[in-house]
C-alpha positions as CSV (number, residue, x, y, z in Angstrom):
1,X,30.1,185.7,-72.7
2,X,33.6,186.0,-74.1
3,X,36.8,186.0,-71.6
4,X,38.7,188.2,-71.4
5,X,42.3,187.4,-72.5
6,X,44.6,186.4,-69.6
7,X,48.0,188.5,-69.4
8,X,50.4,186.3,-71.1
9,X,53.4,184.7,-69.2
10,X,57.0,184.0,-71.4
11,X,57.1,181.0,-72.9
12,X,59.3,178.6,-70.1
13,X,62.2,176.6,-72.2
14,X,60.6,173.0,-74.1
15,X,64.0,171.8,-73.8
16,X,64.9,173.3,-70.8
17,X,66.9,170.0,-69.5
18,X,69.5,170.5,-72.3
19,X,69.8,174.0,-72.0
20,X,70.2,173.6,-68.1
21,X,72.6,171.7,-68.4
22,X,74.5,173.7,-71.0
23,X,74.4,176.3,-68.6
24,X,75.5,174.2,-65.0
25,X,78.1,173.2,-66.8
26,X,81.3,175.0,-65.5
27,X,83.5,174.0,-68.5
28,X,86.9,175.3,-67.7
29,X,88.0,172.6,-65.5
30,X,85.2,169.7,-67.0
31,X,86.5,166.4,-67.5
32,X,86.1,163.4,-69.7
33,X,85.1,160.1,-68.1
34,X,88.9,159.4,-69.4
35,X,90.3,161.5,-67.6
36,X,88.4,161.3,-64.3
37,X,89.6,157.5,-64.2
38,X,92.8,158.2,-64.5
39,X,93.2,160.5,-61.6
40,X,91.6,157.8,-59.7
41,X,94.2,155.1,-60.5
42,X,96.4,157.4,-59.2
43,X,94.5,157.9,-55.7
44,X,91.7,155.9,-55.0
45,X,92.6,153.5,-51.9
46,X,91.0,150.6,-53.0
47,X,93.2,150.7,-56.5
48,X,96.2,151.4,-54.8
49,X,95.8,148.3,-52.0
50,X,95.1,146.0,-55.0
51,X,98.1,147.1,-56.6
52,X,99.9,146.8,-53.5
53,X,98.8,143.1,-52.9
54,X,99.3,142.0,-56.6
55,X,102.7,143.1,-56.1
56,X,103.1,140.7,-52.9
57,X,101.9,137.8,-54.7
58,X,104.8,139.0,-56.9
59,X,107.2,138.3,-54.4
60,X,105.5,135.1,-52.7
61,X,106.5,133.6,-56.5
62,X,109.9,134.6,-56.2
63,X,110.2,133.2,-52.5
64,X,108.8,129.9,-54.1
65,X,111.7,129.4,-56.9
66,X,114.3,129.7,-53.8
67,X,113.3,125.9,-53.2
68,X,115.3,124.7,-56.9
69,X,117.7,127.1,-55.8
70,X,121.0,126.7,-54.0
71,X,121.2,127.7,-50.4
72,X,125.5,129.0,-49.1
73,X,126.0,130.0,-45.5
74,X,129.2,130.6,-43.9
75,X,129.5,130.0,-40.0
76,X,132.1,131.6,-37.8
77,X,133.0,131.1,-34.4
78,X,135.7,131.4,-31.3
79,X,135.8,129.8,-27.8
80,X,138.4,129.4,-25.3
81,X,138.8,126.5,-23.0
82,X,140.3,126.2,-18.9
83,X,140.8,122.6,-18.0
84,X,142.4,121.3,-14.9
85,X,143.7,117.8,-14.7
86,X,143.8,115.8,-11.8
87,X,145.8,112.8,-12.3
88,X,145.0,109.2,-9.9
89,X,147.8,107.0,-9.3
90,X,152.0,108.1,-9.6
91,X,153.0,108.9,-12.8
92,X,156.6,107.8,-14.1
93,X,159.5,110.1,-13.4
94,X,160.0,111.3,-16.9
95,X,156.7,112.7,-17.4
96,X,154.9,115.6,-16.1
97,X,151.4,116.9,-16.3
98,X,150.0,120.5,-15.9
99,X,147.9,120.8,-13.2
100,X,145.9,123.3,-16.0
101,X,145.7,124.2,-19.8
102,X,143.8,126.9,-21.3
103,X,143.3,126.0,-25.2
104,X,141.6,128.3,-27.7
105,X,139.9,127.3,-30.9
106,X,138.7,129.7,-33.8
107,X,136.4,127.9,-36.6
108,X,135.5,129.0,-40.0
109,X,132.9,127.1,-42.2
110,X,131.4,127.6,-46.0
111,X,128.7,124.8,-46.4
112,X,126.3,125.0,-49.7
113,X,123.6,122.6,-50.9
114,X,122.0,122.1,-53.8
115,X,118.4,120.6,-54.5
116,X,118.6,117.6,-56.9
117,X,115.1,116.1,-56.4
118,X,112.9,117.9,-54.0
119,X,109.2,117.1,-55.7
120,X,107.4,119.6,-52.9
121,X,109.8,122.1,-53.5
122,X,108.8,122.0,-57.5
123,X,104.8,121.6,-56.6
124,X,105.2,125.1,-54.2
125,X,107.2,127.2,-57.0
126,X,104.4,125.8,-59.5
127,X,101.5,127.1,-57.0
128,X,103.8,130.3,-56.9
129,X,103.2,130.9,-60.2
130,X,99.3,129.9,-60.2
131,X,99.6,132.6,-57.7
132,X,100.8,135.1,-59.6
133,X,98.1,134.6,-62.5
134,X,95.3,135.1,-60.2
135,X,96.6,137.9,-58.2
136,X,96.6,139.5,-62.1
137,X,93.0,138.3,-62.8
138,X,92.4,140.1,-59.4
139,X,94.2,143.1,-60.4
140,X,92.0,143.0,-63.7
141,X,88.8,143.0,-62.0
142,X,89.6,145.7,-59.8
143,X,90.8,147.6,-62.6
144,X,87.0,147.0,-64.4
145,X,85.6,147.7,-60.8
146,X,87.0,150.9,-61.0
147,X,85.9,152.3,-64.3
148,X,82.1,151.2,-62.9
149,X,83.1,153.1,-59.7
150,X,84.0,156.4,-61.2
151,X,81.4,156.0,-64.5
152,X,79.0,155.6,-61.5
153,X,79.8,158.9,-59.8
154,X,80.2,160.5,-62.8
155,X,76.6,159.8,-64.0
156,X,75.2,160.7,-60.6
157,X,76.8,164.0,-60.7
158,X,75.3,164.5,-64.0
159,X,72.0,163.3,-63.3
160,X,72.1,165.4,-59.8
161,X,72.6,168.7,-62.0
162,X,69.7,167.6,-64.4
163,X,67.6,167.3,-61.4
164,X,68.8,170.5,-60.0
165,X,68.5,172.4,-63.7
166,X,64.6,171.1,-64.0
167,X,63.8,172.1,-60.7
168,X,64.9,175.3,-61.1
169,X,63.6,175.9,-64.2
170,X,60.2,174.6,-63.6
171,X,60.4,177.0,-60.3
172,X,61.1,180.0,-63.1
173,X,58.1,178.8,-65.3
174,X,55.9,178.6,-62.0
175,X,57.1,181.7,-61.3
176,X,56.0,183.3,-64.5
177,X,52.7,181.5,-63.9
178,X,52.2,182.8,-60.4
179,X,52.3,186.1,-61.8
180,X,50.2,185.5,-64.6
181,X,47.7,184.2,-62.1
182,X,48.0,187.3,-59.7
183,X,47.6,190.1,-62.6
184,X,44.5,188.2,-63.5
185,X,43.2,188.4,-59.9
186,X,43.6,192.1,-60.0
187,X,42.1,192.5,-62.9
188,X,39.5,190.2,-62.1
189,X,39.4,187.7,-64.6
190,X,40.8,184.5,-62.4
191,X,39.3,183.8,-58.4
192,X,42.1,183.6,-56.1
193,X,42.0,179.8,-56.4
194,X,44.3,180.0,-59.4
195,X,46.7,182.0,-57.4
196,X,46.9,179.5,-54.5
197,X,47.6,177.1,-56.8
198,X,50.3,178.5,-58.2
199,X,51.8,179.3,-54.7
200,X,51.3,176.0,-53.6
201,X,53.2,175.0,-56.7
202,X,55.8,177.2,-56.2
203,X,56.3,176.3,-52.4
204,X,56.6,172.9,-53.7
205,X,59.3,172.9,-56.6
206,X,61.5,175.6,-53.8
207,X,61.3,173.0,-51.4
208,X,62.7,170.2,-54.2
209,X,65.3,172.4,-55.3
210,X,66.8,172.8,-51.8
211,X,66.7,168.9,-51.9
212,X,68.2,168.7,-55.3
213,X,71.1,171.1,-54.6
214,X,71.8,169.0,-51.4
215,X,71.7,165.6,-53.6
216,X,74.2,167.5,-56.2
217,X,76.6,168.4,-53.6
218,X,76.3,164.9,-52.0
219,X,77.0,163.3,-55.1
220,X,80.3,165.6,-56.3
221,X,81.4,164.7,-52.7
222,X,81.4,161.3,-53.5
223,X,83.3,161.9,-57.1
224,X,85.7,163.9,-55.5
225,X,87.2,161.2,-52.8
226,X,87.0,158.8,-56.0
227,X,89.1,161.2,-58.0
228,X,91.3,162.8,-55.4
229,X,90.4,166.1,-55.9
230,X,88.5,169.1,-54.7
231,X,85.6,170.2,-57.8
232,X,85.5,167.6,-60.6
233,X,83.1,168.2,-63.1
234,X,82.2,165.5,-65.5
235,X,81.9,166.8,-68.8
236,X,77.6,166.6,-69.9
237,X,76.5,164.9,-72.9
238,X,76.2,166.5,-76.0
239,X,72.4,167.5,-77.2
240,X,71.1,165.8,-79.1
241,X,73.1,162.5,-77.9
242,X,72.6,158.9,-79.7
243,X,73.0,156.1,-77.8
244,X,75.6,153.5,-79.3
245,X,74.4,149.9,-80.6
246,X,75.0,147.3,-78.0
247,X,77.6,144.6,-80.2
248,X,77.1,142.1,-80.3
249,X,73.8,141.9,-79.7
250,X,72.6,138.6,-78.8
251,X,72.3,137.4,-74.9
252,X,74.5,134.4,-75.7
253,X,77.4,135.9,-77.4
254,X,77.7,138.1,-74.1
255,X,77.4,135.3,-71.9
256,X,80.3,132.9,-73.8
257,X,82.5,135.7,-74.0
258,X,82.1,136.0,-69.6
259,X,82.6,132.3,-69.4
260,X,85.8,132.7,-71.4
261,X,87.0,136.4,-70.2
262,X,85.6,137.2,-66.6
263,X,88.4,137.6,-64.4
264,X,86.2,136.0,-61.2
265,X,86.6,132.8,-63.4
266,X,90.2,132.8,-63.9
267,X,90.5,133.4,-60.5
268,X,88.6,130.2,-59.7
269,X,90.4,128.2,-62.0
270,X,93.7,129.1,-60.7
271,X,92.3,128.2,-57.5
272,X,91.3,125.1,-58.4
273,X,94.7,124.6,-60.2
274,X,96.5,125.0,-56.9
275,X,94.2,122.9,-54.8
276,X,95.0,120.1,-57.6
277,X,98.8,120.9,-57.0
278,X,98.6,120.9,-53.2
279,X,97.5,117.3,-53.8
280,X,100.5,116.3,-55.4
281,X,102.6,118.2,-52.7
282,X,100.9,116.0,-49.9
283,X,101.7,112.8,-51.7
284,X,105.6,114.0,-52.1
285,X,105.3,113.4,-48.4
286,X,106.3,109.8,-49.2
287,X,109.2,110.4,-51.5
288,X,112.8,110.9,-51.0
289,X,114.7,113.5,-51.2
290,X,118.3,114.0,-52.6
291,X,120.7,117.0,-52.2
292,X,124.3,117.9,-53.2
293,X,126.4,118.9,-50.2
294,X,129.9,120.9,-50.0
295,X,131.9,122.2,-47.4
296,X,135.0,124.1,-46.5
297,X,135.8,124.1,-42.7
298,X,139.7,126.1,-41.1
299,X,140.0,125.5,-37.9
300,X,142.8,127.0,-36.2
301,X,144.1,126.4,-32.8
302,X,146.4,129.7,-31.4
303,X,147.5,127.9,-28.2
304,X,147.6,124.0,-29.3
305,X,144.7,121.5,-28.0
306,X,144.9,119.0,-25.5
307,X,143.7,116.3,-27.8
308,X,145.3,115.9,-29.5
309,X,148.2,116.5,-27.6
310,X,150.2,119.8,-29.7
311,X,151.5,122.2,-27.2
312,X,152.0,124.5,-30.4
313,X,149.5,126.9,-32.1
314,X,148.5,125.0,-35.6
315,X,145.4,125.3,-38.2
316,X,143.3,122.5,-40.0
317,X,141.6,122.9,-43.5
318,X,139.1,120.5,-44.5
319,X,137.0,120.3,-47.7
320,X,134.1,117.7,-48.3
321,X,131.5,117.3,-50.9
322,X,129.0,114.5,-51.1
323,X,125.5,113.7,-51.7
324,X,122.7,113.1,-49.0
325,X,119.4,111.3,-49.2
326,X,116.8,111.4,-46.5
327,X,113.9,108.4,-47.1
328,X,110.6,109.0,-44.9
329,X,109.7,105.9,-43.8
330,X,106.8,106.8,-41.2
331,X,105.2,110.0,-39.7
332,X,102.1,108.7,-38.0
333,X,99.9,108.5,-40.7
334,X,100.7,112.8,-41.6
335,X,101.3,112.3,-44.8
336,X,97.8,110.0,-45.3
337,X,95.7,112.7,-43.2
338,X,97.4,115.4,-45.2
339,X,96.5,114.0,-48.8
340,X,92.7,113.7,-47.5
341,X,92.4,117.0,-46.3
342,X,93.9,118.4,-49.6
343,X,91.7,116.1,-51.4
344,X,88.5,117.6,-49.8
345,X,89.8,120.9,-50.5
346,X,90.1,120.2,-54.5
347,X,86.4,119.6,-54.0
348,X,85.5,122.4,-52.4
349,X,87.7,124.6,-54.6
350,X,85.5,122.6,-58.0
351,X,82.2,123.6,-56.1
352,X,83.2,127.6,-55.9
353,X,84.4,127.6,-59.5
354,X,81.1,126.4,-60.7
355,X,79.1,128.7,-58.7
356,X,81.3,131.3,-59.6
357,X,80.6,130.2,-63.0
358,X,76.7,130.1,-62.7
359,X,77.0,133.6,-61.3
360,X,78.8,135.1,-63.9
361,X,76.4,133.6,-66.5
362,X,73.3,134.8,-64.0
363,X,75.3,138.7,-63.9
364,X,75.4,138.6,-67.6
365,X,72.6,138.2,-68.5
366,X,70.4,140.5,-65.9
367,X,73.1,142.9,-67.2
368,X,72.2,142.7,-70.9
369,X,68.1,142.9,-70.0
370,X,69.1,145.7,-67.9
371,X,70.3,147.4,-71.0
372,X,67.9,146.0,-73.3
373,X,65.4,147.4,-71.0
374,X,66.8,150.7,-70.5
375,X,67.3,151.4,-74.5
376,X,63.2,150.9,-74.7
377,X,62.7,153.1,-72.0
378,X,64.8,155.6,-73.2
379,X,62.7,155.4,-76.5
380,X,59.2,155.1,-74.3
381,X,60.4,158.6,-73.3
382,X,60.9,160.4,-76.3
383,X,57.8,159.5,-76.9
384,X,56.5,160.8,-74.0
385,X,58.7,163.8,-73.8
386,X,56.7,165.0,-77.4
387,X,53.5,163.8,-76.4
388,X,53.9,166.1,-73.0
389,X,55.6,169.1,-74.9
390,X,52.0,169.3,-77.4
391,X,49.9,168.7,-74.3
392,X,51.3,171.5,-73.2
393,X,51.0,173.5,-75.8
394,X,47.6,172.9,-75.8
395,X,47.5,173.9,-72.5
396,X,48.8,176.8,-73.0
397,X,46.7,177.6,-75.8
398,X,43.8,176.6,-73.9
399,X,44.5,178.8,-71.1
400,X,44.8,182.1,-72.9
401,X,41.6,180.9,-74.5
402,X,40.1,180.5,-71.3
403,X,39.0,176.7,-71.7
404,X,42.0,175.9,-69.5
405,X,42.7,177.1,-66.1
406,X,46.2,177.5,-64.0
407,X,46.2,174.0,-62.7
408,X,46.1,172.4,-65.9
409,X,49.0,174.3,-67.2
410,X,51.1,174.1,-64.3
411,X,50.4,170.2,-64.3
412,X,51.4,169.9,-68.2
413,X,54.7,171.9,-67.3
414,X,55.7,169.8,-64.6
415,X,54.8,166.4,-66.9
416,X,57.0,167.9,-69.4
417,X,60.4,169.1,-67.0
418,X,60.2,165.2,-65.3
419,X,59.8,163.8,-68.3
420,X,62.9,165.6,-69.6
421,X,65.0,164.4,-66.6
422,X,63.8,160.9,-66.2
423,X,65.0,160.9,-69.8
424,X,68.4,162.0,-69.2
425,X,68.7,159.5,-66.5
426,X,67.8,157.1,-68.3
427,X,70.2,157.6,-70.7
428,X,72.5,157.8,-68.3
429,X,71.9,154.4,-67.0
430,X,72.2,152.8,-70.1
431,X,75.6,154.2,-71.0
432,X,76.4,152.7,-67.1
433,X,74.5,149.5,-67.7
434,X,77.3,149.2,-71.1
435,X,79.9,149.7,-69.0
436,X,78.3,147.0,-66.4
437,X,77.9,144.6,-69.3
438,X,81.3,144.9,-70.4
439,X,82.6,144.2,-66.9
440,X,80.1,141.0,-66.1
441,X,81.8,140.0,-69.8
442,X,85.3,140.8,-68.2
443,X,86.2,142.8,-71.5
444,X,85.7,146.5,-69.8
445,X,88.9,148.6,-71.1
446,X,90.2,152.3,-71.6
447,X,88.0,151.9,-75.3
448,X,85.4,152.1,-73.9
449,X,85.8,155.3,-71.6
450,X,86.3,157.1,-74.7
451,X,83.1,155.8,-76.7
452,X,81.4,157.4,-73.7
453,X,83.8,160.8,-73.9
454,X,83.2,161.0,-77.8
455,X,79.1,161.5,-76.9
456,X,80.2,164.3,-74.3
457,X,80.4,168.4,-75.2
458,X,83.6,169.7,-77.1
459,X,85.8,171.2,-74.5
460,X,85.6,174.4,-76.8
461,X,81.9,174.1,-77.1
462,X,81.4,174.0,-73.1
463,X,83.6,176.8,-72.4
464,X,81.4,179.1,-73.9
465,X,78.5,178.1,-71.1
466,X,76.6,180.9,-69.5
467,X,76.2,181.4,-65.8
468,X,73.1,179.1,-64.0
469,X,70.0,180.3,-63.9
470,X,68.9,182.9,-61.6
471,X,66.5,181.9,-59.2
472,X,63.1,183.0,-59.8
473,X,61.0,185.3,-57.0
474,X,57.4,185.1,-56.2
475,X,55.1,187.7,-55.7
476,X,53.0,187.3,-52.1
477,X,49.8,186.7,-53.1
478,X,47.0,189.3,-52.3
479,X,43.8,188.1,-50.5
């Protein structure tokens, strides 16, 4: 007995991901990766409070050199004196005494020194500088971190409207199924199982988009506070997209080049650097010191001074220069306890830098697999993607035959749409897991934002985007 030949349903899109995202795209205000990161360095909290501190290291430096530097101070002053004089015993004849004197005295003083051996004071503006450096190796890493940050955001945007594009068109394609599967009913070629299915189906891939829409919006939230504005729209990748080499593309080029570039590292050198230093400032605890010394003191004296004896106003100048040397001798064993403690902490400063060394090697290299890995997935699913778009073609062939029924071809569509996403995201992730490389290597840079914009849609190409898909409407179907 022949079958009769079910109604046929339109042909749903093979490349529907590509397309979907052609059409999500809203490519008037769509931005490069570029461009995304830059509005972030100019908003993003994090960036701004590195910034911020790099700057104070800036000035701890400075504050450090004042120690070489020559200190002036001028000192000013006025007091006025009441004595009364009680005199025991008769004086001669010829001399009298005032039972009371009020004096007044006005004092002007310019004192300077000079540093001329201070060894703590050159050890501190030394660390000052190691300062400075590693306060820049932190500003470098948070500059890396924030490139991952946005890239991050950016992908998951993208990867969100993938999700949201397959859903929706699978739910169009289920749709179209749905109704194949009810005219056949009628016309009583299918049982109502087929139609059940494809209700069920369609219940299903409604409920996901609902989820999918709430994961997009989520996600462009999270771009937004990155970016500092209301509606960014990462700019989608170009179809058909090829993924760039990985260079160099041995493991242990990647992991000598962190060893020699990671900022984390510098930043534990410099550490180390300034425990070594603190060491030396300790011991300076025993030297002398030497400093040049000069002053310039007026004195004046409005109503004469008792002592010497002037009953007239008068003023004294006095200049001095000289040079002063203070010799610790002993300061209860501070200086010993001191050198010990700075001593441990050189130790413990050598421990972090090789952990921080071991852990940079250890990111490096999960970073590269991760990439490694990603690459042969994304080409495990191109493989899979064609393998799914003839399985369902034969499906669908086998279905108007009548040697297929609904199921099977609402399975093979829904193999083909997830296939079609996963590979996007994979993609995705290995574009990120570059970018992650590069910043375990400590060589992430403006370059490589625009490797990643040169793979995106021409601004003129997106603008001509159509509208989204319009949601798809099912049929009740009749018992």
């Amino acid at each position: 007995m022949t079958q009769p030949r079910p109604i046929p349903f339109q042909q749903a899109p093979v490349r529907a991901l590509g397309l979907a995202v052609w059409l999500l795209s809203s490519a008037a205000g769509a931005q490069t990766l570029s461009e995304l990161v830059a509005q972030a360095r100019g908003f993003d909290a994090q960036w701004q409070a590195q910034q911020a501190d790099a700057r104070a290291a800036s000035s701890r430096a400075d504050q450090a050199l004042s120690g070489l530097l020559p200190s002036v101070g001028l000192q000013a002053g006025a007091n006025r004196t009441h004595v009364d004089l009680h005199v025991s015993g008769a004086l001669p004849a010829t001399m009298r005494v005032p039972g009371s004197m009020n004096t007044s005295q006005q004092n002007l003083q310019l004192s300077a020194q000079q540093p001329l051996y201070r060894p703590a004071n050159r050890i501190a503006y030394e660390q000052g500088q190691r300062g400075l450096d590693a306060a820049q190796a932190q500003l470098d890493s948070a500059a890396q971190g924030l490139i991952v940050r946005v890239a991050q955001a950016y992908f998951d945007v993208l990867a969100a409207q993938d999700s949201l594009s397959v859903a929706r068109a699978q739910k169009k394609a289920i749709a179209q199924q749905l109704a194949s599967a009810q005219r056949n009913f009628e016309v009583g070629t299918a049982t109502i199982t087929d139609a059940r299915e494809a209700q069920a189906r369609f219940d299903l891939i409604a409920a996901q988009e609902i989820a999918a829409d709430n994961d997009l919006q989520v996600k462009r939230v999270a771009l937004d506070q990155l970016v500092g504005r209301t509606g960014a729209q990462p700019t989608p990748m170009a179809k058909p997209v090829t993924l760039p080499a990985l260079q160099p593309a041995g493991m242990q080029a990647w992991v000598d080049t962190a060893l020699g570039n990671q900022p984390r590292i510098r930043q534990a050198q410099l550490a180390l650097d300034i425990a070594k230093l603190d060491i030396q400032k300790a011991q300076a605890g025993h030297k002398p010191t030497v400093d040049l010394q000069a002053g310039y003191q007026v004195n004046r004296y409005p109503d004469g001074s008792m002592t010497p004896a002037i009953p007239l106003g008068y003023r004294t100048h006095a200049a001095s220069i000289g040079v002063v040397m203070n010799m610790p001798l002993f300061a209860g064993f501070a200086v010993q306890n001191r050198v010990k403690e700075t001593v441990a902490l050189e130790e413990k400063a050598q421990a972090q830098l090789q952990d921080t060394r071991r852990n940079v090697e250890q990111a490096t290299r999960t970073a590269f697999l991760g990439v490694q890995s990603g690459r042969a997935q994304v080409k495990a699913l191109e493989a899979a993607l064609a393998s799914s778009e003839s399985a369902l073609e034969a499906n669908k062939t086998g279905y108007e035959v009548g040697v297929r029924i609904n199921i099977d071809v609402l399975n093979a569509q829904s193999q083909v749409y997830q296939t079609e996403r996963d590979l996007a995201n994979a993609r995705y992730q290995v574009l990120l897991g570059q970018l992650k490389l590069r910043q375990a290597a400590g060589v992430l840079n403006d370059d490589d934002l625009r490797s990643i914009d040169a793979l995106t849609m021409a601004p003129a190409i997106a603008s001509n985007a159509a509208a989204p898909l319009p949601k798809a409407q099912a049929k009740p179907v009749k018992h």
